[in-house]
C-alpha positions in Angstrom: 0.0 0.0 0.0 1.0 3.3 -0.9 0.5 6.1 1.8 -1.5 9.0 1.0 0.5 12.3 1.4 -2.7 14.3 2.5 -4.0 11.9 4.9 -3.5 12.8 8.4 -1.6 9.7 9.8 1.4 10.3 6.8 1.6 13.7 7.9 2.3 13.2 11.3 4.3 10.3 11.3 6.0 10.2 8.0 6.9 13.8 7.0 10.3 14.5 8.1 10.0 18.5 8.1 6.6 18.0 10.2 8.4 16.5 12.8 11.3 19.0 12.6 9.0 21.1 13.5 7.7 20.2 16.2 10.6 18.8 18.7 9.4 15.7 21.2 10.8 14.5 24.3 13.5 11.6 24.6 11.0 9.1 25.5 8.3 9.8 23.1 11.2 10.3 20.5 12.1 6.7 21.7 8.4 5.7 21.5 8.7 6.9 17.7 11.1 5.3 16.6 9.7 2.5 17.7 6.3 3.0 16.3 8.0 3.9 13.0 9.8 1.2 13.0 6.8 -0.7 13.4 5.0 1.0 11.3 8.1 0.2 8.3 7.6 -3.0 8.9 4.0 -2.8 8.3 4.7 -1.3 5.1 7.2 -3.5 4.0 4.9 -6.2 4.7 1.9 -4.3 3.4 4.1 -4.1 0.1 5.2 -7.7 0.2 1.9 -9.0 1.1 0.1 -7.0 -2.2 3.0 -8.3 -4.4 2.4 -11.9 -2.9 -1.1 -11.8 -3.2 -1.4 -10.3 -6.7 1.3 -13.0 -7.6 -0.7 -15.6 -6.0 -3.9 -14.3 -7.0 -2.5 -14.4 -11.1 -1.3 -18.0 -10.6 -4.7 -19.1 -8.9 -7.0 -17.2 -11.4 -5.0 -18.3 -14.6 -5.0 -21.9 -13.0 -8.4 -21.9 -12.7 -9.1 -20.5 -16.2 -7.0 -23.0 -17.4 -8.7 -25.8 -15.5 -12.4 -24.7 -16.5 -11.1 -24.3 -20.3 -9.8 -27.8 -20.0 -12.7 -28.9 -19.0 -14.9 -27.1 -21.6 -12.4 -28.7 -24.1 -13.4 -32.3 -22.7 -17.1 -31.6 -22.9 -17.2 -30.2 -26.6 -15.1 -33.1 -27.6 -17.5 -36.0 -26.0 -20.4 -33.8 -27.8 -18.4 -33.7 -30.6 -17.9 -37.7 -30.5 -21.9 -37.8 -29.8 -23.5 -35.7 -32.3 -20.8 -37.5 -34.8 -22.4 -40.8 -34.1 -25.6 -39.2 -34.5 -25.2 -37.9 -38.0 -23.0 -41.1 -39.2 -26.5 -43.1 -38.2 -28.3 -40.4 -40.1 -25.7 -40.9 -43.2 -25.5 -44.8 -43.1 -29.4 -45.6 -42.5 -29.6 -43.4 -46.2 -26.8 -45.2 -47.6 -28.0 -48.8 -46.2 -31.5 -47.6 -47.5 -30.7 -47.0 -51.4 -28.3 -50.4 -51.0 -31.4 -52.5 -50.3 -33.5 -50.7 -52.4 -31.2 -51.2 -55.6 -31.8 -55.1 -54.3 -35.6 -54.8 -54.1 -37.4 -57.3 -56.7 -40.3 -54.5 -57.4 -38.5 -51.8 -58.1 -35.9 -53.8 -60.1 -38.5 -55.1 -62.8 -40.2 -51.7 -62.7 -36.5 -50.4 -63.7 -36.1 -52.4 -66.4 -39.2 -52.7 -67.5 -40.7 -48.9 -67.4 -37.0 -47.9 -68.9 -37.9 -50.6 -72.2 -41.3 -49.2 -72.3 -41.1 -45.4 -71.3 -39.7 -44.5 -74.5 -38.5 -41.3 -72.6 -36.4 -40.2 -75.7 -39.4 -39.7 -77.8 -40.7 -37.4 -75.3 -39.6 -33.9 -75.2 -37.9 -32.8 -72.0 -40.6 -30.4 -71.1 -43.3 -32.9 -71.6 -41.3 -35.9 -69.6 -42.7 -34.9 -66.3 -46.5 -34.8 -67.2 -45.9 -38.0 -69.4 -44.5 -40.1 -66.7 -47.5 -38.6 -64.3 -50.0 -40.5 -66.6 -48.1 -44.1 -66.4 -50.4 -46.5 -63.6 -46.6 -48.5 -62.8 -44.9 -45.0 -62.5 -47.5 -43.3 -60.3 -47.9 -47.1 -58.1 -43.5 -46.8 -58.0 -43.9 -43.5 -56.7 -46.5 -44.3 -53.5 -44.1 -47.1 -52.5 -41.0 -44.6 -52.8 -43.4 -42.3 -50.9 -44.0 -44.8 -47.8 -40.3 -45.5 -47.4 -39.5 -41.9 -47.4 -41.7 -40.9 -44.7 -41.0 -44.1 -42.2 -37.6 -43.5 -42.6 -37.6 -39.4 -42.5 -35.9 -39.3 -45.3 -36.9 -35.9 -47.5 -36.7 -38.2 -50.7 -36.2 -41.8 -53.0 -36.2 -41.5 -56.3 -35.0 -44.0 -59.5 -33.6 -42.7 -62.8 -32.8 -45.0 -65.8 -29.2 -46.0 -67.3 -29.7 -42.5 -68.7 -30.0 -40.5 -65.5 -33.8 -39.5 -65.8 -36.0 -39.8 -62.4 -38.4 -42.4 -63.9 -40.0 -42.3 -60.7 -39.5 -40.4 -57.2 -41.3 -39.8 -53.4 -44.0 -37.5 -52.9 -42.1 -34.5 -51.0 -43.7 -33.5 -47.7 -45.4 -29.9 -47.0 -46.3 -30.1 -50.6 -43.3 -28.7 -51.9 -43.2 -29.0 -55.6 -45.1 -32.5 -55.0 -43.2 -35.0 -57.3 -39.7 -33.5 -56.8 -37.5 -34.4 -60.0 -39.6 -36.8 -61.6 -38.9 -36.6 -65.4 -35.2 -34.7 -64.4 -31.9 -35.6 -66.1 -29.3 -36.2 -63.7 -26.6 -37.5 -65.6 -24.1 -34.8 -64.7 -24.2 -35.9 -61.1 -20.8 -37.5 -59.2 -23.3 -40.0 -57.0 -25.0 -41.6 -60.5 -22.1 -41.3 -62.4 -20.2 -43.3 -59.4 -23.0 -45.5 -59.3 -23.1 -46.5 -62.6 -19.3 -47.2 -62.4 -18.6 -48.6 -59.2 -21.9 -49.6 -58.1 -22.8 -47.1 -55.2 -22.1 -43.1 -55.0 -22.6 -40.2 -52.7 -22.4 -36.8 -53.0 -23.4 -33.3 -51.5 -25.3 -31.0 -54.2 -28.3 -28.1 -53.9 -31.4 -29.9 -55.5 -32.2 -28.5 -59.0 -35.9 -29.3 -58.6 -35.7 -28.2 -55.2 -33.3 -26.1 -54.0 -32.6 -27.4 -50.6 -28.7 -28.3 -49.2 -28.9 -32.5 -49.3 -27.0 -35.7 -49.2 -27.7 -37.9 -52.3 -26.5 -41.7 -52.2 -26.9 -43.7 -54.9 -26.9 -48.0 -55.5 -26.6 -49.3 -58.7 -29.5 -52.1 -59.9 -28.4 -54.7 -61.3 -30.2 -56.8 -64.5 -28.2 -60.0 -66.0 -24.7 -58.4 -64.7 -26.1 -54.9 -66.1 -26.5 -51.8 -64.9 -30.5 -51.3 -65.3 -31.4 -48.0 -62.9 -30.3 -46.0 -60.2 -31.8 -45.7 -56.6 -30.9 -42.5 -54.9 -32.4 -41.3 -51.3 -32.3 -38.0 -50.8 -31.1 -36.8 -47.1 -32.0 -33.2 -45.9 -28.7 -31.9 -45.0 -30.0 -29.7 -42.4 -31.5 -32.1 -40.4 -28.3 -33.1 -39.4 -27.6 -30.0 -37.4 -31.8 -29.0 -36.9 -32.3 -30.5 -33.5 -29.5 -28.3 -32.3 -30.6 -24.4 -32.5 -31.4 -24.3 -29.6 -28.3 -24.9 -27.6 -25.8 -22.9 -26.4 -23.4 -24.6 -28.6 -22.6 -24.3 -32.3 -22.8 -27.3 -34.5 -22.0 -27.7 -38.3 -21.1 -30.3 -40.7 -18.2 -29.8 -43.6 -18.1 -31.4 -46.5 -14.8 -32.7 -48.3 -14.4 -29.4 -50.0 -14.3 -27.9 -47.0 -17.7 -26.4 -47.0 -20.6 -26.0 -44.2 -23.3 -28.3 -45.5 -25.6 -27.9 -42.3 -24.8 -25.5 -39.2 -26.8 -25.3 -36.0 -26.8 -21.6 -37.1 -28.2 -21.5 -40.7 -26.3 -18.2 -41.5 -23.0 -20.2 -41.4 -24.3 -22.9 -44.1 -22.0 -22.6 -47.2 -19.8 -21.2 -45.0 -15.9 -22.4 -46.5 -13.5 -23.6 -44.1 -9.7 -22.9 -44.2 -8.8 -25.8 -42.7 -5.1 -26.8 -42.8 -4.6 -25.3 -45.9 -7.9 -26.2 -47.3 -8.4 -25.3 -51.0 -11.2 -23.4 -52.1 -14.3 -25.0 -54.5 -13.1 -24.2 -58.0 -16.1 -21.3 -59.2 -18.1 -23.6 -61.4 -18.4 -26.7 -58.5 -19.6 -23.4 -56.0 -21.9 -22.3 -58.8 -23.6 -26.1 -59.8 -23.0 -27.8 -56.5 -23.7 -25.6 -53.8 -25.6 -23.0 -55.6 -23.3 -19.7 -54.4 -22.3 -17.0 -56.6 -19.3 -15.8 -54.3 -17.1 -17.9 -51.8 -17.5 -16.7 -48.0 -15.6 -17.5 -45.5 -16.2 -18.4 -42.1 -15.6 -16.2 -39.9 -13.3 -18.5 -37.6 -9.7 -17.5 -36.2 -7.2 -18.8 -33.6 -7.0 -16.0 -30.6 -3.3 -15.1 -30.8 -3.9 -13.0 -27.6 -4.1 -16.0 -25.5 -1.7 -18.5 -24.1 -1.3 -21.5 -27.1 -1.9 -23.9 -25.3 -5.3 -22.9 -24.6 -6.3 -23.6 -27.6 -9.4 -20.4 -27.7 -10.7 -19.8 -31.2 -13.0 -17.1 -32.6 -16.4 -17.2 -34.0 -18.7 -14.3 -35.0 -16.3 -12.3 -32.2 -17.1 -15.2 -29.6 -14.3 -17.0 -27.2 -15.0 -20.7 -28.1 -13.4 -23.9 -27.5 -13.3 -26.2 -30.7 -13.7 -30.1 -31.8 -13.8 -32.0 -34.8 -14.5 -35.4 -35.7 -14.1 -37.2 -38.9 -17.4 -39.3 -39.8 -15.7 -43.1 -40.2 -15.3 -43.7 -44.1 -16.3 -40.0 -45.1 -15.1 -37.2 -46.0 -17.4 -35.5 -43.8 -16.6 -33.6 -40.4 -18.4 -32.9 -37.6 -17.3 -29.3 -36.0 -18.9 -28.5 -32.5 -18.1 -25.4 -30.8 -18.8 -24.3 -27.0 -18.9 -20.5 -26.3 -16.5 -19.8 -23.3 -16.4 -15.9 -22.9 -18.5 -16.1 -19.8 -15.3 -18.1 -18.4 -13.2 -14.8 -19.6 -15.9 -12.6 -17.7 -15.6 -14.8 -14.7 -12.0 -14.3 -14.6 -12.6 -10.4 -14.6 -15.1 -10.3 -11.8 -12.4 -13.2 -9.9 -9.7 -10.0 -10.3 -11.4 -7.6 -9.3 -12.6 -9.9 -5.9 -9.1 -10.9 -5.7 -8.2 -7.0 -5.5 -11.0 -6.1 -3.1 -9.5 -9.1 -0.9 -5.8 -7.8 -1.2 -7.3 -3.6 -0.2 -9.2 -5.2 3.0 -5.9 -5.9 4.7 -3.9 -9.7 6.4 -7.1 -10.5 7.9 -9.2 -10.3 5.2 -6.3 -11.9 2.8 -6.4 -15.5 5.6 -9.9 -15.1 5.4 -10.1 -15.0 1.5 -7.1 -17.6 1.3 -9.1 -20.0 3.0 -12.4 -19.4 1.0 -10.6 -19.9 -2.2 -8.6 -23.1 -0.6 -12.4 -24.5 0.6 -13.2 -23.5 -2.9 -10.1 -25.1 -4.6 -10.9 -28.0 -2.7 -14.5 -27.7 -3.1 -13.8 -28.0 -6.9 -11.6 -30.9 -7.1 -14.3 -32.8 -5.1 -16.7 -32.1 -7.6 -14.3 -32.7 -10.3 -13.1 -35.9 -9.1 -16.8 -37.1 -7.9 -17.6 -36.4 -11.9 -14.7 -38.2 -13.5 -15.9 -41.2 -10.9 -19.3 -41.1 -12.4 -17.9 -41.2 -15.9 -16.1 -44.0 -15.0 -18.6 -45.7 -13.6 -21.2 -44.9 -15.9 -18.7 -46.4 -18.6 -18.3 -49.4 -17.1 -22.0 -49.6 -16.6 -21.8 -49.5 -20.6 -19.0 -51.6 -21.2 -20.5 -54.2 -18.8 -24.1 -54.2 -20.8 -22.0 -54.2 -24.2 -20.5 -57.5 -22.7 -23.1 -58.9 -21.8 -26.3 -58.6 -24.7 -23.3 -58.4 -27.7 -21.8 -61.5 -29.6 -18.3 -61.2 -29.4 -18.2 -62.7 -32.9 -20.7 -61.6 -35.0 -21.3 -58.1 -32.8 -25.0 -59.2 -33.1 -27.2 -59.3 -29.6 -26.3 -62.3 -27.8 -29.1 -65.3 -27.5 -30.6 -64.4 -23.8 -30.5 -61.0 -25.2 -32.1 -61.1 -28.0 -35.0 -63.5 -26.5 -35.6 -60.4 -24.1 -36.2 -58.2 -27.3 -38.2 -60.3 -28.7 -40.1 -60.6 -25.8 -40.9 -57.3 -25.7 -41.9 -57.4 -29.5 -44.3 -59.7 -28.8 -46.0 -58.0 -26.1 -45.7 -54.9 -28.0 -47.8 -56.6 -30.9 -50.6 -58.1 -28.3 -51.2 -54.5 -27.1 -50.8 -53.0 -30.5 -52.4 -55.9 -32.2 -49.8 -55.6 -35.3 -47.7 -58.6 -37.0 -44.6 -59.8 -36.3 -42.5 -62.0 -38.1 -39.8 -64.7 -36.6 -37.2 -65.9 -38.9 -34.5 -68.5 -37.9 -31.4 -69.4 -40.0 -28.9 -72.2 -39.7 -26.0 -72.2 -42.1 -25.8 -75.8 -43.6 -23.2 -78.3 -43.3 -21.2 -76.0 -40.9 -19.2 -78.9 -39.7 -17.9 -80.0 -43.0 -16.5 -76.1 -43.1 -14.7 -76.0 -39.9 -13.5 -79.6 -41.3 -12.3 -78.6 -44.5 -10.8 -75.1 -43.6 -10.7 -74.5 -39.7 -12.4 -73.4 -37.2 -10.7 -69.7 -37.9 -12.4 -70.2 -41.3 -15.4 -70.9 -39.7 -15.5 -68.3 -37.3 -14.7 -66.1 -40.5 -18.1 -67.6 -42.4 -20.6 -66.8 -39.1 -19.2 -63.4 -39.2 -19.9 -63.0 -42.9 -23.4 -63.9 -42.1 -23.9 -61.6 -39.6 -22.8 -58.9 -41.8 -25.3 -60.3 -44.8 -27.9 -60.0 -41.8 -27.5 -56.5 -41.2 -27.6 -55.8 -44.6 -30.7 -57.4 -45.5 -33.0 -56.4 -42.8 -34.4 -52.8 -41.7 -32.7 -50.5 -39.1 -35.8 -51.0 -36.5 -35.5 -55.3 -36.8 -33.7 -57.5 -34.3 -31.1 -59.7 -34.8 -28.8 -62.1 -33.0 -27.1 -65.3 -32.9 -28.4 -67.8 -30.8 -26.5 -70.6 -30.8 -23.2 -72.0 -33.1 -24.2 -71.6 -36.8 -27.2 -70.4 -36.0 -29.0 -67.1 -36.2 -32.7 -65.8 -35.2 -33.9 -62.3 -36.5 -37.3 -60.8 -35.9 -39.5 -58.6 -37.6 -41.7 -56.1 -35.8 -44.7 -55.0 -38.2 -43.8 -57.2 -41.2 -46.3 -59.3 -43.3 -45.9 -62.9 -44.3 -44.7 -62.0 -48.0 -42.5 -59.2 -46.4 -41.0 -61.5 -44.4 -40.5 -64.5 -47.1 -39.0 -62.0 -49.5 -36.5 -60.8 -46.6 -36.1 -64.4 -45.8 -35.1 -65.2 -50.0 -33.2 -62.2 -50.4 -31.1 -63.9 -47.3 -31.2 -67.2 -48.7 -30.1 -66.0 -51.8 -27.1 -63.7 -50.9 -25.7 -66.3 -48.5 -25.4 -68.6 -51.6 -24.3 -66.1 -54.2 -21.6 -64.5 -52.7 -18.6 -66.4 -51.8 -16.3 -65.4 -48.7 -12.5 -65.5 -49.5 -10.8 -66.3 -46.7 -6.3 -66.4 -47.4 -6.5 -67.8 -51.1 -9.5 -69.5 -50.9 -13.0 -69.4 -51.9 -15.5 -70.8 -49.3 -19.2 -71.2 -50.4 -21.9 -71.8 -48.5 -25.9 -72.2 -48.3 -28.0 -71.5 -45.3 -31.6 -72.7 -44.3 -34.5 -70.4 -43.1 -37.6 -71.0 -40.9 -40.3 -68.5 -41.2 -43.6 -67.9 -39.3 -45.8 -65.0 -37.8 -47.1 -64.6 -34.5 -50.3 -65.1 -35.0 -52.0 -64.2 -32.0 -49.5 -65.9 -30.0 -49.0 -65.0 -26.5 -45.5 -66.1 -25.3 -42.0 -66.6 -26.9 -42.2 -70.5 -26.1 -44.6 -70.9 -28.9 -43.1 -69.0 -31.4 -39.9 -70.5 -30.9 -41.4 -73.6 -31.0 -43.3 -73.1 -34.5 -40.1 -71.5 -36.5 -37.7 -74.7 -34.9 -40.6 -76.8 -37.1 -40.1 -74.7 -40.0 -36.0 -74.8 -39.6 -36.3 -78.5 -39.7 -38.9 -78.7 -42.1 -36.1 -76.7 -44.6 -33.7 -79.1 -43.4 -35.1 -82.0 -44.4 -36.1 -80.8 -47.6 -32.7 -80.5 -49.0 -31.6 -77.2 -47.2 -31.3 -74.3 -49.0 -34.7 -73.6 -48.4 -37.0 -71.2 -46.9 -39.8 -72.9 -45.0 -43.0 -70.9 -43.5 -45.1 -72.6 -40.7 -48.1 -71.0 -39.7 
């Protein structure tokens, strides 16, 4: 502390011509001395005390910034890793979706048979659209398209022919410009030109028909080893990020070209990222692709003002902490961003506290040490009570991963999946809707692990369980429940739904080979089939698909059997 020259205590005690002045007797010059001596130590320690405690209080305050920045940093990146999974789901069920459609037998013959009869290239391209409108198969295509759009939320499905015209397409919802691209040309497109080449294609693009930011995937259809049409699904790309306004945080989703393809704040989409040295969209991909006339950048910078290691970005003029994560087998990253400047105003109103504690004098400084020692303490408590919980409550996962997952096949494990299935079946009672049990032994297993080992064979049950997954919808159950042998069951599916699942298994398992080192291994697998049909426990049900296993057994295998 500095003394004040006016007050009345420095000018007694600490001018030198005051005291000339006014001469004092020996003892109370003795007395003075003293007192000033006391009163220079006071100072001294006044003075070393404030340096101390504005020493201590930078080293506790940037501490503790650093500490809660840290731990923003570990919250943004386990959102980061959530929302990730999230979208990836989103991504694969559309992907998954136009593999199995490019598989499905209706739309298949439709394909090649509207594209042999359409004669689309005696049409003019004006006309195309109101021709294909008055076609009974195209308009019966495009209800089917239609249902699978809206149970999967997808915004739309749509087929073109081997020369990239929508042939037939998903009604879009809120009436928007009702039948979407039927009677388009689409041939200039990456996903059906990768398609039509490689079989399966994805890419990010503005809709012409409707100009909305979406993902397009693409699967090839396949007629006597011939490309016959394309199925595309159609995946709003800002329903990725929707769900998300909201919050606090900011979310957006970047493309390969390093572009914002769906933000959490919709006046960052089309954003472009410089991203480790990220180049730019050439101008005629901005113009046809993403529908911009003029490249903007986002507004997001490093905060050189702040300790490195830190790691503090800006966005829009706000302090954030920043994570990305790369979608598995994209090019597609997730960015998630958590505001911290309320941190940076905590730290003000922590100096100016620390200040008011230091002017208050030693007592107040003990006093406030100990507060902020209870409080240091306080919040490594907390902090280590939280990192407990995580821990536990990932264990708690891990353990229930263990225990209802196949180490195998990664398919739920057989008590498991009789407990789904339970609850399927008294789901259906109450809802009175079908349900569909199929059961699925690959054939002469024994003469596999025989032939080729018991690696080989563990190699052929996993190849299974991936033709499984495959094959069936996101919302159906599957797991293995016993050696060979596999149950999956089908909530709200019809006896011909499930017989056509239950071929299109069949079918696949025999088709395609599994190399395994420099050999080939074929294999054929049998199918039980029946419904529930009003009955009540899981016993039953069982029961009646065992009979249909064996019955396909015994009639040759290879088979699919149904048993009422």
């Amino acid at each position: 502390m500095t003394p004040d020259p006016n007050s009345t205590f420095t000018t007694k005690f600490s001018d030198p011509t005051a005291i000339a002045l006014q001469p004092l007797p020996d003892h109370q010059e003795t007395r003075l001395k003293a007192f000033r001596s006391l009163q220079a130590g006071a100072v001294g320690f006044a003075v070393l005390w404030v340096i101390a405690g504005l020493s201590a209080s930078y080293s506790l305050l940037t501490g503790n910034l650093g500490e809660e920045l840290t731990r923003a940093q570990t919250k943004v990146d386990l959102e980061a890793q959530f929302i990730s999974q999230i979208v990836a789901k989103e991504i694969n069920t559309a992907e998954h979706l136009a593999s199995a459609l490019s598989h499905e037998e209706r739309i298949l013959s439709s394909a090649g048979e509207m594209d042999s009869n359409l004669h689309l290239d005696k049409v003019p391209v004006s006309e195309r659209r109101a021709h294909l409108t008055t076609i009974p198969e195209v308009n019966g295509l495009n209800n089917m398209l239609t249902s699978i759009a809206q149970d999967l939320d997808l915004m739309a499905v749509f087929v073109l022919n081997t020369e990239g015209t929508c042939i037939a397409t998903s009604y879009l919802p809120n009436g928007v410009n009702t039948l979407g691209c039927l009677g388009q040309n689409y041939t200039s497109r990456h996903y059906f030109q990768r398609a039509k080449e490689y079989g399966r294609g994805m890419q990010f693009a503005v809709g012409r028909a409707v100009k909305q930011p979406s993902l397009f995937f693409a699967a090839a259809c396949y007629a006597d080893n011939h490309v016959s049409g394309v199925v595309v699904t159609r995946l709003d790309a800002r329903h990725l990020t929707e769900n998300l306004r909201n919050l606090a945080t900011i979310t957006w989703v970047s493309d390969s070209a390093g572009m914002v393809i769906s933000s959490s704040r919709p006046v960052q989409l089309f954003n472009f990222m410089r991203w480790e040295n990220q180049k730019p969209p050439e101008t005629w991909v901005l113009n046809n692709v993403y529908a911009q006339e003029t490249l903007t950048d986002l507004p997001l910078t490093r905060n050189k003002h702040l300790p490195a290691e830190w790691n503090i970005w800006q966005l829009e003029n706000q302090n954030i902490v920043l994570a990305n994560v790369p979608i598995e087998n994209r090019q597609i990253r997730v960015w998630h961003a958590l505001p911290v400047d309320e941190l940076f105003h905590n730290q003000k109103r922590y100096w100016a506290f620390a200040l008011t504690v230091i002017l208050l004098g030693l007592m107040l400084i003990l006093f406030g040490e100990r507060m902020i020692d209870f409080h240091q303490r306080r919040v490594a408590g907390l902090a280590a009570l939280s990192r407990l919980n995580k821990s536990l409550e990932e264990a708690s996962r891990k353990l229930f991963t263990i225990a209802t997952t196949d180490h195998l096949t990664q398919l739920a494990t057989r008590g498991y999946f009789f407990q789904r299935l339970n609850e399927e079946i008294n789901r259906a009672l109450n809802e009175q809707s079908s349900l569909a049990l199929l059961e699925l032994d690959i054939d002469n297993f024994k003469n596999i692990n025989d032939s080729f080992g018991h690696p080989a064979g563990d190699a052929v049950i996993q190849h299974m369980a991936a033709i499984c997954r495959e094959c069936v919808r996101s919302n159906d159950i599957i797991g293995r429940i016993g050696g060979e042998e596999f149950a999956i069951g089908l909530p709200n599916c019809t006896k011909s739904a499930a017989l056509e699942i239950a071929n299109t298994l069949r079918r696949r398992c025999a088709n395609e080979g599994l190399t395994y080192g420099s050999k080939t291994i074929r294999f054929t697998c049998s199918i039980g089939v029946t419904l529930l049909n009003g009955r009540d426990n899981i016993q039953d049900l069982l029961g009646v698909v065992d009979k249909a296993l064996y019955a396909a057994k015994k009639a040759g295998r290879n088979r699919v059997h149904f048993h009422e």
